[in-house]
N, C-alpha and C positions, 0 to 999 in steps of 0.2 A: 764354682766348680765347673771344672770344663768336662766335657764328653759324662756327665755323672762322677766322675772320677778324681784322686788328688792331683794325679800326673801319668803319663805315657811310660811305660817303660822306652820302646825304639818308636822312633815316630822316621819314618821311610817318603822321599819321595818317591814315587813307582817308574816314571817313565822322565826322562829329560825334556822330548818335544820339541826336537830344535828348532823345527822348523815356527813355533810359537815364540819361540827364544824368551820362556820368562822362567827357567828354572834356577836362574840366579837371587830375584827377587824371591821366589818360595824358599830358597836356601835361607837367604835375608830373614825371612818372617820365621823361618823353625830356629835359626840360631837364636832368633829373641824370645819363641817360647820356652827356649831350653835355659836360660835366663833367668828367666822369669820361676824356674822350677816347676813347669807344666810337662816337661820330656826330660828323662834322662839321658836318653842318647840320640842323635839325630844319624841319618843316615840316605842313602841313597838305593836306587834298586836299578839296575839295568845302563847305567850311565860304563860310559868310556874313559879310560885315562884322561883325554883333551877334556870330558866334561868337567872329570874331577879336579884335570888342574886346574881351569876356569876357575872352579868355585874356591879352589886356594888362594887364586891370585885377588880375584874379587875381591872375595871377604875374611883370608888368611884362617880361615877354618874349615880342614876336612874333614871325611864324615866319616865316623866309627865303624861302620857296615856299607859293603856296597854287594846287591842281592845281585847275581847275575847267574844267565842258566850257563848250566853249569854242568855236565856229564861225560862218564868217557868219549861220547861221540862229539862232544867240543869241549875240549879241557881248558880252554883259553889259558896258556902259560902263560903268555905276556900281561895280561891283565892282571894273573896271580899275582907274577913276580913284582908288578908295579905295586898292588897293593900291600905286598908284605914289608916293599920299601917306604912308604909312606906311613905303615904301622897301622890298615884297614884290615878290618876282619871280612874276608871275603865268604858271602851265606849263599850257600849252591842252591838256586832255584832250577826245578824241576830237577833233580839231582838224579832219579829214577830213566831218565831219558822218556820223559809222557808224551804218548801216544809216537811209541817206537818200538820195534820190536827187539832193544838192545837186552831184556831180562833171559829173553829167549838165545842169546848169542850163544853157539858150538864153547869157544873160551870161556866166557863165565860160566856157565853150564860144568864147565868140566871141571872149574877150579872150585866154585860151589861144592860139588862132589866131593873134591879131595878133601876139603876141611870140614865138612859134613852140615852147611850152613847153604840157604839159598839166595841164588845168585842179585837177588837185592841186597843180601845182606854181605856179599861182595862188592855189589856196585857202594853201599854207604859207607866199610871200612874203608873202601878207596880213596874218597870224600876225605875221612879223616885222617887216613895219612897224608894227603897230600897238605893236611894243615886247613881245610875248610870245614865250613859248618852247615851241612845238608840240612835238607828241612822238606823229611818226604810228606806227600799227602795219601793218605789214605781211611777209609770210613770202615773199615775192618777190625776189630779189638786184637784179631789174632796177630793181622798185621804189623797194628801200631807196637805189638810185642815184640815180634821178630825184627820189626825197622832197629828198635830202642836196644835190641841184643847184639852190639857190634864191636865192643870193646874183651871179648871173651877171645878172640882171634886175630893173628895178625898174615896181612899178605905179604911174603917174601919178595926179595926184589925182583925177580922176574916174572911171580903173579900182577905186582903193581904194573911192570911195565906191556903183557899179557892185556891187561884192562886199559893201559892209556891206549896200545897199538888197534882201534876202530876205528874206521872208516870216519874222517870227521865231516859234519853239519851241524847248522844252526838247525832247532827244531823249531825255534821260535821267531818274533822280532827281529830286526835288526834296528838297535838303540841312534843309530845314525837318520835313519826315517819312520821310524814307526811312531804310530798315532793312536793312541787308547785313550779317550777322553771317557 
């Protein structure tokens, strides 16, 4: 038994590491545990189109999920639209915009208001219209209530496009040099 356990649900690589250049061979080794039936779904986390296509052309299998941050202050369309072509379910990391002040934005604030829900819980319907899958963090119960309460309302089109219209940044990494070992 590996990890204690019969199998992995998502087994994720977190960071590409170009500059290490071995996230082809990890790709190598989780397709054979998936295989093997140690993972059910393999996937990536913070990788680029080019990465992904690499790992197509390599090893002619792409990966189910790719984790990337993900929030109105960078919605990255082009990476959406690449992954929805490809048939990747794209999981918004840090979907909240952490450690930003975008909960507190004039717009969400006020669209919040109107549907009588808080402006996180704007920021995560947005998420799910746009066709991704948020994955907020929080150590809160109340919280984790309010995050999980987002299907009881929908944003209008011009609330959606209200939320995509921020100022855009990256809050995190950038998957082209960033090093997390």
């Amino acid at each position: 038994m590996w990890l204690c356990l019969e199998y992995v649900d998502l087994y994720l690589i977190h960071w590409p590491l170009p500059r290490v250049d071995r996230y082809v061979d990890s790709w190598r080794a989780m397709i054979k545990l998936r295989e093997d039936g140690l993972v059910r779904s393999i996937g990536v986390s913070n990788f680029t189109a080019e990465h992904i296509e690499r790992l197509e052309k390599e090893t002619g299998v792409l990966p189910s999920v790719n984790q990337i941050e993900l929030h109105p202050l960078f919605p990255q369309d082009e990476l959406r639209a690449f992954h929805t072509a490809k048939g990747i379910v794209t999981e918004s990391g840090s979907p909240l915009g952490r450690g930003s002040d975008l909960l507190d934005d004039p717009v969400l604030v006020q669209i919040a208001e109107a549907l009588g829900v808080t402006p996180g819980q704007v920021v995560l319907r947005w998420h799910t219209q746009l066709g991704a899958v948020p994955v907020p963090k929080s150590s809160s119960p109340e919280r984790q209530r309010r995050n999980l309460d987002v299907f009881g309302f929908e944003l209008g089109p011009e609330q959606l496009r209200a939320v995509s219209a921020r100022p855009r940044r990256r809050l995190g990494g950038d998957p082209e040099v960033h090093e997390e070992f």
